[in-house]
TORFIKOL-125079 format. One line per 4 residues: number of its first residue (from 1); for each residue x, z, y of C-alpha. Coordinates in nm, 2 decimals. Example, Ala and Ser with C-alpha at 12.3 -4.5 7.8 and 13.67 -1.06 7.14 Angstrom:
<padrens>
1) 1.23/0.78/-0.45  1.37/0.71/-0.11
</padrens>
This chain:
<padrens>
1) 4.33/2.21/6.69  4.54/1.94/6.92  4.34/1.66/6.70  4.03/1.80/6.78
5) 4.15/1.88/7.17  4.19/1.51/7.18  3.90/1.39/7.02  3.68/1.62/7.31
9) 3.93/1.49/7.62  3.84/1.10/7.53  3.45/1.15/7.45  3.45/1.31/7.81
13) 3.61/1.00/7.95  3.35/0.79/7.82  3.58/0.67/7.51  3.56/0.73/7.18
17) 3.87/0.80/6.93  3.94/0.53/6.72  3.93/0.66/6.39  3.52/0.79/6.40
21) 3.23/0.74/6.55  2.99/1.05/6.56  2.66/1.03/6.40  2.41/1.31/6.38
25) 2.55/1.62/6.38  2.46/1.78/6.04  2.18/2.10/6.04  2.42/2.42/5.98
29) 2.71/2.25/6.21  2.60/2.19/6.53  2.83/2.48/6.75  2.54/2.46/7.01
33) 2.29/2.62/6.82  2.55/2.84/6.62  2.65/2.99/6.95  2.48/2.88/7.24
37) 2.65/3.16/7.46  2.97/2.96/7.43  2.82/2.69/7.61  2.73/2.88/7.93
41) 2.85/2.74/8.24  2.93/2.39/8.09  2.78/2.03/8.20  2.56/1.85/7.95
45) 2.85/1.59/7.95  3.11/1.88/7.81  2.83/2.04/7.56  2.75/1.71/7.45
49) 3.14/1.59/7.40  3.21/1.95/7.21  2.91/1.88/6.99  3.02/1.55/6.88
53) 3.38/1.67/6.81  3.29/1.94/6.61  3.04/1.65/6.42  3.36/1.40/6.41
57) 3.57/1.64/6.26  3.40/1.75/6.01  3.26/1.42/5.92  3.67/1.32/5.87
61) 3.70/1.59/5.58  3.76/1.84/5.78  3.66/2.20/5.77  3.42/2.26/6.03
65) 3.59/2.40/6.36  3.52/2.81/6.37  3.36/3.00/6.67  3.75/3.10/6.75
69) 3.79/2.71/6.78  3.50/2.61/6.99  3.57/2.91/7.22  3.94/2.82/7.27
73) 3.81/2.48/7.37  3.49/2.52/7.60  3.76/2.82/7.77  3.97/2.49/7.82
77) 3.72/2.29/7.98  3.58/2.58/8.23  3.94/2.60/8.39  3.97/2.22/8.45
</padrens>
């Protein structure tokens, strides 16, 4: 989860991690349209960075990151 902390914290500074760059985020995948009410109260900027991790990550090899995972991490970025 710290990997994928990361990965969101430099696409929101305009940077992107140096291992991936994002490409379309596969039908199935996107956390935005698998749970949209996780998103609520978020800028596009945020939604957009979340999206992209979630696309990086997975297109790395990993597993996709789990509602439990996006929810831990759009939590995050409402406090800051």
């Amino acid at each position: 989860m710290l990997e994928f902390h990361d990965d969101v914290m430099l696409r929101l500074m305009g940077r992107q991690p140096n291992w991936i760059a994002p490409a379309v985020i596969p039908a199935g995948l996107d956390p935005l349209v698998r749970w949209p009410d996780l998103f609520e109260g978020l800028s596009a900027r945020q939604v957009r960075a979340v999206r992209e991790a979630c696309s990086a990550i997975w297109q790395a090899g990993w597993t996709a990151p789990s509602r439990t995972d996006v929810a831990d991490l759009t939590a995050e970025l409402r406090q800051d």
